[in-house]
N, CA, C and O of each residue as an XYZ file, in Angstrom:
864
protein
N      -0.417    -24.328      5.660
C      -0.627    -23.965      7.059
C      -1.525    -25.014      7.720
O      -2.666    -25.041      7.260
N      -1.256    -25.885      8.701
C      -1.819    -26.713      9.389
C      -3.137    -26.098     10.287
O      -3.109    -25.047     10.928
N      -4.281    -27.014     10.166
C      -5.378    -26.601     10.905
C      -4.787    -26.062     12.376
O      -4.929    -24.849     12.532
N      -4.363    -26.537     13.104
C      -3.477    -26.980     14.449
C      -2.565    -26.269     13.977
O      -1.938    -26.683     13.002
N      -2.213    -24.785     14.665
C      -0.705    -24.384     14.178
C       0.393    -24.640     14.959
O       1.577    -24.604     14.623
N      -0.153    -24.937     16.175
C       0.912    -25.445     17.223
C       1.417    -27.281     16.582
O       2.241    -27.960     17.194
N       0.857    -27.664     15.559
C       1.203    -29.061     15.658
C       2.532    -28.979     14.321
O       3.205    -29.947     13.966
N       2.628    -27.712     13.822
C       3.861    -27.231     12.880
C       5.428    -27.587     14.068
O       6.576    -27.886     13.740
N       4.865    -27.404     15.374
C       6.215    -27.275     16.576
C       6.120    -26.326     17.381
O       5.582    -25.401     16.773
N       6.395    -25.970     18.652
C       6.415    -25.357     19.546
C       7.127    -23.975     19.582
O       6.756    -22.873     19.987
N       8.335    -24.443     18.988
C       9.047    -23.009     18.734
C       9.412    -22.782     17.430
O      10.565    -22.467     17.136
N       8.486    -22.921     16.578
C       8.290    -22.413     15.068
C       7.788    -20.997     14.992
O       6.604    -20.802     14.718
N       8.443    -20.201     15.170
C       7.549    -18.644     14.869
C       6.275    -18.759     13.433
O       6.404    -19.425     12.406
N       5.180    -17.933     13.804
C       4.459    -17.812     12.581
C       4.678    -16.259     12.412
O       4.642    -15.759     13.536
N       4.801    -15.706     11.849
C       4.522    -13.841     12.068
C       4.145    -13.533     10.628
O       4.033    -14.365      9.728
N       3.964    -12.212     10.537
C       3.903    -10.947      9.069
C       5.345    -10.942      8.789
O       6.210    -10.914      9.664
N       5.571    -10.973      7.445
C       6.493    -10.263      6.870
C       6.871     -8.785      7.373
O       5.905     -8.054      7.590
N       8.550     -8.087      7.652
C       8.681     -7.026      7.997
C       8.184     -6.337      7.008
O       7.639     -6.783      5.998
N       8.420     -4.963      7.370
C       8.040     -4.231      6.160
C       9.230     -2.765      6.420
O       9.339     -2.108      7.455
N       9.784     -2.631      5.484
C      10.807     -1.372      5.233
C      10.747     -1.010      4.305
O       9.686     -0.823      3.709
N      12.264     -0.708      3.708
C      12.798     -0.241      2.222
C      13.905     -0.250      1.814
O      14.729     -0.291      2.727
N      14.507     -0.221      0.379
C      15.868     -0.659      0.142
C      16.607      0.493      0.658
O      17.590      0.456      1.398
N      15.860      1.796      0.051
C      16.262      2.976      0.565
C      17.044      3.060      1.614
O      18.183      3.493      1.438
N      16.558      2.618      3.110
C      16.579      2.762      4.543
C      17.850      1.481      4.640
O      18.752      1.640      5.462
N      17.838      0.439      3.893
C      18.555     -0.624      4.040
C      18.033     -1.131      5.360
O      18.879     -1.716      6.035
N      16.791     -1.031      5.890
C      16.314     -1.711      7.084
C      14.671     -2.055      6.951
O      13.892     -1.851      6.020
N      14.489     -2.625      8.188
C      12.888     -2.416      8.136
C      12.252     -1.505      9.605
O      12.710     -1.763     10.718
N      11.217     -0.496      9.417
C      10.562      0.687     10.307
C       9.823     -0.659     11.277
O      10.099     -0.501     12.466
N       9.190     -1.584     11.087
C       8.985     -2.521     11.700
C       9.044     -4.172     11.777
O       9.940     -4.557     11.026
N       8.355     -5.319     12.467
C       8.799     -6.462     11.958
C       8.329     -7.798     13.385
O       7.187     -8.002     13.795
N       9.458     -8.420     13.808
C       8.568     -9.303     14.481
C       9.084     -9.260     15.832
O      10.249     -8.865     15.790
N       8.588     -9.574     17.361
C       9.103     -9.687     18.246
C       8.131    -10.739     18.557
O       6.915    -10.793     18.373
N       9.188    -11.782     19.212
C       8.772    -13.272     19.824
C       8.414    -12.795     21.430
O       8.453    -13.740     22.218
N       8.133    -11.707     21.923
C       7.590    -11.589     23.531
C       6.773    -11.422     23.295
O       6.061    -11.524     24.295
N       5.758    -10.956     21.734
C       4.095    -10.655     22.212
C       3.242    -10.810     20.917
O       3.630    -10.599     19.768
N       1.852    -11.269     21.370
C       1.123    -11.801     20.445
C       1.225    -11.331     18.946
O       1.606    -10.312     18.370
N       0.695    -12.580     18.577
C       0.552    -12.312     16.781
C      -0.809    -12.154     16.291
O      -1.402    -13.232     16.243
N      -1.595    -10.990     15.854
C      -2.725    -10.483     15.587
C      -2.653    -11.093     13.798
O      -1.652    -10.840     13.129
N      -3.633    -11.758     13.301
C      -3.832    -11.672     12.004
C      -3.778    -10.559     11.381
O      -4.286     -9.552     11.873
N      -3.054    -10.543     10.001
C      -3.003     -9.424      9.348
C      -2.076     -8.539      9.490
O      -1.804     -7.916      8.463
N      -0.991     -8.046     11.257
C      -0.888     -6.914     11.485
C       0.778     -7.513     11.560
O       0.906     -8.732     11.668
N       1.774     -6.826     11.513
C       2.870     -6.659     11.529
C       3.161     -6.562     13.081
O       2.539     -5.708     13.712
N       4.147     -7.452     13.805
C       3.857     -7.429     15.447
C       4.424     -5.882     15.830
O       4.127     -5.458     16.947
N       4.837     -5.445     15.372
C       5.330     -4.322     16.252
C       6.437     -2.933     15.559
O       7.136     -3.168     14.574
N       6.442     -1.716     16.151
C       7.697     -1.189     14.998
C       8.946     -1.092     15.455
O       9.078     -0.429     16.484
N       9.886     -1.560     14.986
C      11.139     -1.748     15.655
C      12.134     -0.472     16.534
O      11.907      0.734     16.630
N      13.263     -1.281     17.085
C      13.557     -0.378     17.988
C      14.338      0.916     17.149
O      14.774      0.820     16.001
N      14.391      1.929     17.859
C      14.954      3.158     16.630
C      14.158      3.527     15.998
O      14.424      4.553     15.373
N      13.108      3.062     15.856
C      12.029      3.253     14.794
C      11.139      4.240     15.393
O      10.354      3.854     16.260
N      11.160      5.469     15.039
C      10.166      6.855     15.282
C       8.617      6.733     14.644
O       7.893      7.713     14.468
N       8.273      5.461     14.356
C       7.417      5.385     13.063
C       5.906      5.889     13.479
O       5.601      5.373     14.554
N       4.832      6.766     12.945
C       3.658      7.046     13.050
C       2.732      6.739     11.982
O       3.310      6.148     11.070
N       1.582      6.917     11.784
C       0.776      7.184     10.531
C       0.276      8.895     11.074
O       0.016      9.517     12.104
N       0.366      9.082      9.590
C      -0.258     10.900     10.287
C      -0.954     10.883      8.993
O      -0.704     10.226      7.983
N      -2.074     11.922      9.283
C      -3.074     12.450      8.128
C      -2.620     13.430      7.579
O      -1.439     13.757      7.688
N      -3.398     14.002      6.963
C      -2.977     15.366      5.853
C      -2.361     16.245      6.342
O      -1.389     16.809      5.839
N      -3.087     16.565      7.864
C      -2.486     17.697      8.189
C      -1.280     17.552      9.131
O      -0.826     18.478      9.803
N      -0.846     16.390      9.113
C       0.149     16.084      9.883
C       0.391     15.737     11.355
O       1.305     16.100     12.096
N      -0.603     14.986     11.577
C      -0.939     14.502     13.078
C      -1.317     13.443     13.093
O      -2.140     13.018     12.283
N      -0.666     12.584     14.272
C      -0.660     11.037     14.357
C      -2.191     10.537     14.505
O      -2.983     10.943     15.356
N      -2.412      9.697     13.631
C      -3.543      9.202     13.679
C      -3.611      7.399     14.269
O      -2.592      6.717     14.164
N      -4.406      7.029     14.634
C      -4.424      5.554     15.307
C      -5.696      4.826     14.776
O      -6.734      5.435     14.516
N      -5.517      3.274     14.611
C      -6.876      2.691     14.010
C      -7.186      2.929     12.421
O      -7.957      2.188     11.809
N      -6.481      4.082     11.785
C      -7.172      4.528     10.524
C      -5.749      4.805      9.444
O      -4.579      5.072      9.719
N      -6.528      4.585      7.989
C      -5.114      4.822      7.367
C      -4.008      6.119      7.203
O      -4.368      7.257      6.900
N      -2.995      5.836      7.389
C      -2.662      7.455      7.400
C      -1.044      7.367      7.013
O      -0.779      6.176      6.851
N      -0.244      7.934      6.873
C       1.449      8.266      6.291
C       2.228      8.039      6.490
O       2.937      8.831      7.111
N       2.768      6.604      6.067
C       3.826      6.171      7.293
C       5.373      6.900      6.977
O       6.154      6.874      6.026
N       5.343      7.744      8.711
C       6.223      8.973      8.634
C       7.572      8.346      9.792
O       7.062      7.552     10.583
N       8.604      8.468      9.961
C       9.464      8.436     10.396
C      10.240      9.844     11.292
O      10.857     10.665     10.614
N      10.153     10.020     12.749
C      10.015     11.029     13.046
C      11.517     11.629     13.634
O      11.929     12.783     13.750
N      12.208     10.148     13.985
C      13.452     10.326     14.602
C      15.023      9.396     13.174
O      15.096      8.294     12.630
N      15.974     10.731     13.165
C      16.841     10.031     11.856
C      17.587      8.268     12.545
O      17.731      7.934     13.721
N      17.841      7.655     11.560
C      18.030      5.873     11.822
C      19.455      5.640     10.928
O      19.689      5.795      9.730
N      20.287      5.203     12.050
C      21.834      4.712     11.163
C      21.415      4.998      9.687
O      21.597      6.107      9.185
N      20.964      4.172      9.148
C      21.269      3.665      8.137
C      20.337      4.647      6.595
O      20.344      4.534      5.370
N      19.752      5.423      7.461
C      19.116      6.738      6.887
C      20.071      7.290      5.540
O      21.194      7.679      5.858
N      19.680      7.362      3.910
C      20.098      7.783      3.304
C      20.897      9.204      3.354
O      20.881      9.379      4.572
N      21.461     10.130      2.915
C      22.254     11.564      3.904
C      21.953     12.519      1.961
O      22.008     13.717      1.680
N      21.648     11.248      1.027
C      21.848     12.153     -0.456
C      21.412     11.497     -1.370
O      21.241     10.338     -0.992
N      21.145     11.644     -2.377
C      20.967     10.594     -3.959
C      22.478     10.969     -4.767
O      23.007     12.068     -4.597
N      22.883     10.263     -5.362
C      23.766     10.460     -6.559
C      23.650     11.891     -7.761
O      22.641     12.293     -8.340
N      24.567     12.233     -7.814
C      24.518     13.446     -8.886
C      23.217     14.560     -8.063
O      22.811     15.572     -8.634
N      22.795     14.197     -6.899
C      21.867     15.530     -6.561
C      22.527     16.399     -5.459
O      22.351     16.380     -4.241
N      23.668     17.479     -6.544
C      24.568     17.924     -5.772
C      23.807     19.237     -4.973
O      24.407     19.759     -4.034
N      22.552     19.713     -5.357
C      22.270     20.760     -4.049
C      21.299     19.505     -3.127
O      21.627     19.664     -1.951
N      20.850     19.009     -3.167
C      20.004     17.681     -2.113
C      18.181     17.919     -2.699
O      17.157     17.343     -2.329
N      18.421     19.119     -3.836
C      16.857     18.838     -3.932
C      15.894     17.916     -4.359
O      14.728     18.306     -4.408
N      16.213     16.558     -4.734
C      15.392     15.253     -5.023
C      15.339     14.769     -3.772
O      14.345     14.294     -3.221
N      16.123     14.859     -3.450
C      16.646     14.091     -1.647
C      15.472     14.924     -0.945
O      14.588     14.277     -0.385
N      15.433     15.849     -0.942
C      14.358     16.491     -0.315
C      12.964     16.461     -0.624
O      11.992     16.234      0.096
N      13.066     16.753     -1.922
C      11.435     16.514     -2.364
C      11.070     14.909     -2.055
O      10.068     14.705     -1.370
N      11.779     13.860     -2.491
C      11.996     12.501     -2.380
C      10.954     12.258     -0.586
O       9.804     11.819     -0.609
N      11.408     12.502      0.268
C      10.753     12.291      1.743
C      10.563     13.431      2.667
O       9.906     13.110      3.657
N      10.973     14.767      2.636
C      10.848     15.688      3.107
C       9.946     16.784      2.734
O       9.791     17.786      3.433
N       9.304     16.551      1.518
C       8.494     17.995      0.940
C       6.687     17.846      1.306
O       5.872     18.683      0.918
N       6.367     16.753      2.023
C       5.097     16.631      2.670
C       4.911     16.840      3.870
O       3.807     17.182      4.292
N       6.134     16.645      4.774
C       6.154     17.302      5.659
C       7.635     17.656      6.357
O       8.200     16.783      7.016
N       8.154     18.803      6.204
C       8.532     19.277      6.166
C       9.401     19.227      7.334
O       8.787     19.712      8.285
N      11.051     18.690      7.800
C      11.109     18.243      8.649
C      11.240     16.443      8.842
O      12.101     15.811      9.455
N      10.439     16.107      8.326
C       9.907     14.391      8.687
C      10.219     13.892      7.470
O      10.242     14.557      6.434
N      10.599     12.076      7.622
C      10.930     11.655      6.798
C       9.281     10.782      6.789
O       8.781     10.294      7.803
N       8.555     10.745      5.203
C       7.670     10.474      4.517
C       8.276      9.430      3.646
O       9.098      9.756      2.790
N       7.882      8.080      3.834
C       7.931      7.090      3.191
C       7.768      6.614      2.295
O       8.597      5.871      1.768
N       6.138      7.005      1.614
C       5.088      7.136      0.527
C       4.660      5.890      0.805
O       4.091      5.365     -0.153
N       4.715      5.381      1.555
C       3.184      4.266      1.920
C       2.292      4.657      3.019
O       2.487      5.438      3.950
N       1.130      3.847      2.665
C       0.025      4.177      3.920
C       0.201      2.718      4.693
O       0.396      1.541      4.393
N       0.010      3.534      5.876
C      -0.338      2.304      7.006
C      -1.673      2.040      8.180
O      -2.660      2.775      8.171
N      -1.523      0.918      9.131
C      -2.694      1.754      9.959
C      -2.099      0.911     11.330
O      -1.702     -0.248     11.211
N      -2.085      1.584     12.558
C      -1.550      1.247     13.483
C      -2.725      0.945     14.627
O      -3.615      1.765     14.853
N      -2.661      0.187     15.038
C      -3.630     -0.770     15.771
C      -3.420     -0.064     17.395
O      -2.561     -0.438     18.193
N      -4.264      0.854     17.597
C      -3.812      1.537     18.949
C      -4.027      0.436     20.442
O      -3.551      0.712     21.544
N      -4.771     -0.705     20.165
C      -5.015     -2.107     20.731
C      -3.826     -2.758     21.164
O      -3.480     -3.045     22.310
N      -2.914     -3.061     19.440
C      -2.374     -4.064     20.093
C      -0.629     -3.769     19.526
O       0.327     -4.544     19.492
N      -0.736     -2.501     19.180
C       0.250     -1.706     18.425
C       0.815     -2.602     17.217
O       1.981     -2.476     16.845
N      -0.171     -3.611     16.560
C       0.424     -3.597     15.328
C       0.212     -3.236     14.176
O      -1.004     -3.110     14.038
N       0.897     -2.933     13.008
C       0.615     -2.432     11.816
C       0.220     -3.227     10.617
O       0.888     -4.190     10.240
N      -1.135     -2.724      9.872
C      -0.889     -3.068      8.704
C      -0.508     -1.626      7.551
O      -0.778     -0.425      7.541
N       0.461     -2.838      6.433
C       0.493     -1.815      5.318
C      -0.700     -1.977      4.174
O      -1.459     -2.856      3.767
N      -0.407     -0.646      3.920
C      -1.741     -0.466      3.228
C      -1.515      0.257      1.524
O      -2.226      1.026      0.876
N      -0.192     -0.408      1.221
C       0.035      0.297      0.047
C       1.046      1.623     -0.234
O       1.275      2.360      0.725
N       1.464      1.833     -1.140
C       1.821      2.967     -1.750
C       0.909      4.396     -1.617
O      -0.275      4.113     -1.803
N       1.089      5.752     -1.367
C       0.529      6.491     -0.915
C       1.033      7.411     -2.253
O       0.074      8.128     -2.538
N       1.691      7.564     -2.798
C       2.470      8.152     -4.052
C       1.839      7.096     -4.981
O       2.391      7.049     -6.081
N       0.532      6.001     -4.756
C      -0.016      5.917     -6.042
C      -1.424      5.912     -5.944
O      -2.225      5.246     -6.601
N      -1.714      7.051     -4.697
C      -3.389      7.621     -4.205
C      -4.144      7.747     -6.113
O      -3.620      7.642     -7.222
N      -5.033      7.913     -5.816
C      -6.066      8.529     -6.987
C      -6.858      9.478     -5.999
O      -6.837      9.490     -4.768
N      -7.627     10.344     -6.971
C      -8.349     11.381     -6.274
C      -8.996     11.744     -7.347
O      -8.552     12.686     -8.004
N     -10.253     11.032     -7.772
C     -11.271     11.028     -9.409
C     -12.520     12.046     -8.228
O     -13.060     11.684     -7.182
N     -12.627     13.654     -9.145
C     -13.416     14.139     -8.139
C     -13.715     14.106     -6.408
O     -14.827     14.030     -5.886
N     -12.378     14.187     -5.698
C     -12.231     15.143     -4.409
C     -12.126     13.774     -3.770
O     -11.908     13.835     -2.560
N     -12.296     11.698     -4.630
C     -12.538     10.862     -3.563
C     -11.107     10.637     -3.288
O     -10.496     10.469     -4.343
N     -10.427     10.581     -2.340
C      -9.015      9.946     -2.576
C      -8.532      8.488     -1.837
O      -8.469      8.351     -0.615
N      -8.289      7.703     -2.574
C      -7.799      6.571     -1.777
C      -6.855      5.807     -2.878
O      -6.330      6.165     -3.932
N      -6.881      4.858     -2.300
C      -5.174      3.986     -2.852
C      -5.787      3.011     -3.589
O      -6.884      2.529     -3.305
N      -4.829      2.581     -4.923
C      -5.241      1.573     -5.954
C      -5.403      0.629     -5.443
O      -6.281     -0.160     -5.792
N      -4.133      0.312     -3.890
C      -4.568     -1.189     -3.723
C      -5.766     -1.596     -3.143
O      -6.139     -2.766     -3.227
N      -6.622     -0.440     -2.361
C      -7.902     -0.662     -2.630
C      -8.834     -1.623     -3.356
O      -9.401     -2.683     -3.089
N      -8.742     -0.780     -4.402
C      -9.105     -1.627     -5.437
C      -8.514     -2.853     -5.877
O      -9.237     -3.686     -6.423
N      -7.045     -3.119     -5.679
C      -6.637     -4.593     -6.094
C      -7.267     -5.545     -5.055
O      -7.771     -6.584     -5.483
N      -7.283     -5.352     -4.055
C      -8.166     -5.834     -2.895
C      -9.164     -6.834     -3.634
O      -8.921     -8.002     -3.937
N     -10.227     -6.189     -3.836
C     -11.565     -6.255     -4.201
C     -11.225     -7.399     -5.719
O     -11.806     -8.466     -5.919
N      -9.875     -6.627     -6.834
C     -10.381     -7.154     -8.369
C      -9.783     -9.297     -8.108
O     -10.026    -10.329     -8.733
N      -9.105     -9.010     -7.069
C      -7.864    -10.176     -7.036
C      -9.098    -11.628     -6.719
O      -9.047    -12.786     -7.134
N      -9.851    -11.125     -6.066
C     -11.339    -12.437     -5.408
C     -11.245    -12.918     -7.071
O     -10.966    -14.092     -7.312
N     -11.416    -12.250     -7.845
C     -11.738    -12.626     -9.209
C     -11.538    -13.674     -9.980
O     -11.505    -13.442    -11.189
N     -11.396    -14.753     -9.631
C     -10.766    -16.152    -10.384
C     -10.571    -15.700    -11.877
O      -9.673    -16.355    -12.406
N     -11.035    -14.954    -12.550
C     -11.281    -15.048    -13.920
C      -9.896    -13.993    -14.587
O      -9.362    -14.106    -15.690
N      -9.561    -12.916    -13.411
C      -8.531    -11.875    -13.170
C      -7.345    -12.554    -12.968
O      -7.349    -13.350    -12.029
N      -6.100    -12.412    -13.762
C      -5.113    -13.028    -13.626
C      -4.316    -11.356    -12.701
O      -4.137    -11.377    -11.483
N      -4.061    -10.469    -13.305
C      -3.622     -9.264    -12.944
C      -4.127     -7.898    -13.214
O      -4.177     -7.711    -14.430
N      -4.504     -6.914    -12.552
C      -4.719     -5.894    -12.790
C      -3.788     -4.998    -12.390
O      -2.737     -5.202    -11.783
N      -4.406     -3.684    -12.900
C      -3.498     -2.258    -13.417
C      -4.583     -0.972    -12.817
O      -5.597     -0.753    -13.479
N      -4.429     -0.495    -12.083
C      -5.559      0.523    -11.601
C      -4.880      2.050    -11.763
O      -4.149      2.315    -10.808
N      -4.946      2.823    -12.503
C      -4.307      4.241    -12.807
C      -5.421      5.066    -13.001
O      -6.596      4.904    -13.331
N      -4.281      6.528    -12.522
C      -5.406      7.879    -13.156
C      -5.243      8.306    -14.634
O      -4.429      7.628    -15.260
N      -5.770      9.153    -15.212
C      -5.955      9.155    -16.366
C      -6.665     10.671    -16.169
O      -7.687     10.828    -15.502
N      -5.712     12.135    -17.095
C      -6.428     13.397    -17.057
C      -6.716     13.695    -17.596
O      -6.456     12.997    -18.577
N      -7.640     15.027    -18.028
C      -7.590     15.742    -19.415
C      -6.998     16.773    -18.940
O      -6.474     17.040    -17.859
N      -7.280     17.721    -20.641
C      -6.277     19.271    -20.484
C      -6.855     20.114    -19.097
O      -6.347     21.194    -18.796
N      -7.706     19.652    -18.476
C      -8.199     20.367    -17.107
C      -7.764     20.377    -16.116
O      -7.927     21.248    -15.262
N      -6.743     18.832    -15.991
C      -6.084     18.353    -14.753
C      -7.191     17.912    -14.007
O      -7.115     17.986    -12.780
N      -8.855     17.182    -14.873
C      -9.603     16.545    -14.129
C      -9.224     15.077    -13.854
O      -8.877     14.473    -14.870
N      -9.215     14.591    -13.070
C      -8.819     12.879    -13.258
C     -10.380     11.973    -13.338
O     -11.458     12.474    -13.016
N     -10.225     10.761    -13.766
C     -10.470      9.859    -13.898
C      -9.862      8.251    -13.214
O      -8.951      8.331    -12.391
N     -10.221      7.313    -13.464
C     -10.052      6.380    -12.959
C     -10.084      5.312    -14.295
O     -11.004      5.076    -15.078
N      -8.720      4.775    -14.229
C      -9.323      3.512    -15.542
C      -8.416      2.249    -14.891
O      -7.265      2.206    -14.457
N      -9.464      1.259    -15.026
C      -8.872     -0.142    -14.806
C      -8.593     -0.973    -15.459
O      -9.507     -1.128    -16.268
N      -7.361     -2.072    -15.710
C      -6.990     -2.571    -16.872
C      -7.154     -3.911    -15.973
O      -6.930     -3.842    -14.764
N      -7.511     -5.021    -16.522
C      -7.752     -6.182    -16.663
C      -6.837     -7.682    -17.377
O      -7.408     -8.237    -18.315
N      -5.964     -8.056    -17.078
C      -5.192     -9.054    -17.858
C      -6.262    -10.495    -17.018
O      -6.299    -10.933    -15.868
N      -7.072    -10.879    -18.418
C      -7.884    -12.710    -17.786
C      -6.552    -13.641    -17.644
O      -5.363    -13.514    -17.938
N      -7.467    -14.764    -16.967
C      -6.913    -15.405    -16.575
C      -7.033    -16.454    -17.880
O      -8.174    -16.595    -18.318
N      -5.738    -17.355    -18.674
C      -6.471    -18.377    -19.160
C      -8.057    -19.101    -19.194
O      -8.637    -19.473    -18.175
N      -8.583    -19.204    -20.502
C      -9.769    -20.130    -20.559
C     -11.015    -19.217    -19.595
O     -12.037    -19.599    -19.025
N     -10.348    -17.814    -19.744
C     -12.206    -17.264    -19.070
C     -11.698    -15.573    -20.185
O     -10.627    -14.992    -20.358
N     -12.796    -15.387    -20.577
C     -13.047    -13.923    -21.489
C     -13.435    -12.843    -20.779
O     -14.057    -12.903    -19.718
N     -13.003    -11.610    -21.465
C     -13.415    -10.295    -20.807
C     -14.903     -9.780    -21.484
O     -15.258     -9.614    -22.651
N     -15.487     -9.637    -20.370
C     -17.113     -9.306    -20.687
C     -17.975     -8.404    -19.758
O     -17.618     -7.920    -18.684
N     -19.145     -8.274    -20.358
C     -19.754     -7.114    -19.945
C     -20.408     -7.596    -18.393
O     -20.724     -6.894    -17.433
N     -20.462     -8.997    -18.571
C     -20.743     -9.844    -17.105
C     -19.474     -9.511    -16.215
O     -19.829     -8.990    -15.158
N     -18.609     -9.602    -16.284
C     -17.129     -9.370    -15.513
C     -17.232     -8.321    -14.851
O     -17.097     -8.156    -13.638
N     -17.593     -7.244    -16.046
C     -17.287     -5.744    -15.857
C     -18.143     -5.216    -14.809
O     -17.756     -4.376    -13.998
N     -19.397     -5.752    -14.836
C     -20.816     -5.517    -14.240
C     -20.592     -5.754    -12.845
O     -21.062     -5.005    -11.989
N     -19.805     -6.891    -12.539
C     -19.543     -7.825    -11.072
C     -18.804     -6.560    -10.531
O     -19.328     -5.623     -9.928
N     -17.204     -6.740    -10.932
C     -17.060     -5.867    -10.837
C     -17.218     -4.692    -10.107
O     -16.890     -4.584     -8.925
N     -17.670     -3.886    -10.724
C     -18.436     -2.641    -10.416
C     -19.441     -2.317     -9.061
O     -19.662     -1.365     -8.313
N     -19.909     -3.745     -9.237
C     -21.286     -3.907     -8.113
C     -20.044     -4.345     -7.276
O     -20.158     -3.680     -6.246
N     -19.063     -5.009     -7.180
C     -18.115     -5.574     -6.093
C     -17.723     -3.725     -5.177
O     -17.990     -3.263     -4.068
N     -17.244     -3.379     -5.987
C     -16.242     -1.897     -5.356
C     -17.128     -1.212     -4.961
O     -17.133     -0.445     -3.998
N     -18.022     -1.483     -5.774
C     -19.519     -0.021     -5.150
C     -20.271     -0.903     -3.298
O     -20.676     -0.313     -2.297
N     -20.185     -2.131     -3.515
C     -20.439     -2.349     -2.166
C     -19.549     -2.306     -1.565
O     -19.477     -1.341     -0.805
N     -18.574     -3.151     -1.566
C     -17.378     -2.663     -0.455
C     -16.731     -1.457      0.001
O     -16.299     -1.334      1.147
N     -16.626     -0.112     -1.345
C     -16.497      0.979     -0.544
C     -17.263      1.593     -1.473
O     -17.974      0.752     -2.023
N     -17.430      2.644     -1.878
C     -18.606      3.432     -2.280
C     -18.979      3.187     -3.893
O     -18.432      2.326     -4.582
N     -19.726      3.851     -4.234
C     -19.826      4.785     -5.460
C     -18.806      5.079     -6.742
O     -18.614      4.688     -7.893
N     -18.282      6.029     -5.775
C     -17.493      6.901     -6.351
C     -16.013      7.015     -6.401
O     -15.214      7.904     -6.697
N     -15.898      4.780     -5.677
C     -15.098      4.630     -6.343
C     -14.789      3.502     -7.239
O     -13.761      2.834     -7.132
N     -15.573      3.333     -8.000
C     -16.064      2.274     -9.181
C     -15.451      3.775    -10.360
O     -15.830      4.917    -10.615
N     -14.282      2.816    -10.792
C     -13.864      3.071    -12.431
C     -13.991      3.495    -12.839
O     -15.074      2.916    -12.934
N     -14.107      4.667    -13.846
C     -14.579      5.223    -14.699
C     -14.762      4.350    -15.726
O     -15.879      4.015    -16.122
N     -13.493      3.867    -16.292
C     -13.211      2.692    -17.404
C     -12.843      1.165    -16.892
O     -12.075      0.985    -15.947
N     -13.458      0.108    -17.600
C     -12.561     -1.172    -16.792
C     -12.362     -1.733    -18.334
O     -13.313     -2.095    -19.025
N     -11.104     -1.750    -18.732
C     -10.974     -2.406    -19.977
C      -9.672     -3.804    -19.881
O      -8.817     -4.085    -19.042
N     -10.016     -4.310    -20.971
C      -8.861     -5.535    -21.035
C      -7.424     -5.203    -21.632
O      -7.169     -4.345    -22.477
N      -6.620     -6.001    -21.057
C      -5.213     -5.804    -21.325
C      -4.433     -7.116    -21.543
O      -4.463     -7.997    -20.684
N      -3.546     -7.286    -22.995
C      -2.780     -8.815    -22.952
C      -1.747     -8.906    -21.563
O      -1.421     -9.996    -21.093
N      -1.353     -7.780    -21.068
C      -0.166     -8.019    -20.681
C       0.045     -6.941    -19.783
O      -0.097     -5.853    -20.341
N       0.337     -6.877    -18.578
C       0.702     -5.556    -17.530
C       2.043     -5.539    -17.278
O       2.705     -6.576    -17.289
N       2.618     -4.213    -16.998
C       4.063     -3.669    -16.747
C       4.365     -4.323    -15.716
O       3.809     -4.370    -14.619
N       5.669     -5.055    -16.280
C       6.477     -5.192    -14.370
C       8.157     -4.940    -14.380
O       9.038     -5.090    -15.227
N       8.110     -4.452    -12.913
C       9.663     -3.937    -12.891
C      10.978     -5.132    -12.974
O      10.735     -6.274    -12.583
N      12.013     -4.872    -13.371
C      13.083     -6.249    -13.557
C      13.063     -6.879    -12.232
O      13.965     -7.714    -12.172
N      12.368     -6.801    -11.118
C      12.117     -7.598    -10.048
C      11.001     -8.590     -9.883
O      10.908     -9.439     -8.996
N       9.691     -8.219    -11.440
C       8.491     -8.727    -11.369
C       7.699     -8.863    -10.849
O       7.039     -9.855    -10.541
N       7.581     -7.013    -10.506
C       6.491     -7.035     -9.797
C       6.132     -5.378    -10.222
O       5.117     -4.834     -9.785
């Protein structure tokens, strides 16, 4: 990226990546060349696109993270899954959080400023270790600064109580070791940037983390 982004060319678009799903075979938002490009934020949500963030209880929220919900049905809108001959995966799948609305399972946050979005992760991979709840990528946020961190793995972990926990897995990077210095940083990293309580329970090392046949 050139210091000078205008010296890339005049009519070179820069923008965010859209953001959708294979599901939808589209994207809920993406880029329009009539209006500014905000760092970070996705320019705008496309046309057809019913798209909100809503909180728990199901009301549009602005500025803050919240559910990215789909309020009006879109061509290209799935109608079934395969072999789910009464529709109940299909339903539980985007309809069983709110009831009515199609639920995406990512979080977003919509910029009531300048109406653009950022995504903010998977929402179907929240944690909630004692009543805190927020999203792993949270935490990937914070572990990725890490030069020494090649990849991490952030999961819950229960007992027979259905209490959760928090454990973090660690894959180093070549030519740097996993240590109690790492672990320590770490810790002091997540506890300043967002609280307490949500620093790890466990942060242990790993040769190797899961990835899907897409590699990722």
């Amino acid at each position: 990226m050139p210091a000078d982004i205008e010296s890339a060319g005049p009519v070179i678009p820069v923008t965010e990546l859209p953001a959708g799903g294979t599901d939808i075979i589209a994207c809920f938002m993406g880029q329009n060349p009539t209006i500014p490009v905000y760092r970070g934020e996705i320019q705008a949500r496309n046309l057809a696109m019913g798209v909100e963030a809503w909180c728990e209880e199901g009301k549009a929220v602005w500025g803050e993270s919240g559910e990215l919900v789909c309020l009006i049905p879109l061509p290209s809108q799935p109608t079934h899954f395969w072999n789910d001959e009464d529709g109940s995966k299909y339903q539980k799948a985007y309809f069983s959080k709110f009831p009515g609305v199609w639920a995406h399972g990512d979080y977003c946050k919509i910029n009531p400023k300048t109406g653009g979005i950022v995504m903010l992760g998977r929402s179907d991979g929240t944690l909630n270790p004692n009543g805190v709840r927020f999203g792993s990528s949270e935490i990937y946020n914070i572990v990725e600064a890490f030069v020494e961190v090649s990849d991490s793995l952030c999961i819950p972990q229960y007992n027979k109580d259905g209490e959760e926990r928090v454990i973090l897995f660690l894959k180093m990077n070549n030519n740097y070791a996993f240590g109690n210095d790492l672990v320590k940083r770490i810790r002091d990293s997540i506890r300043i940037a967002l609280s307490a309580r949500h620093v790890p329970a466990l942060i242990l090392e790993t040769k190797d983390i899961p990835v899907s046949i897409k590699g990722i």
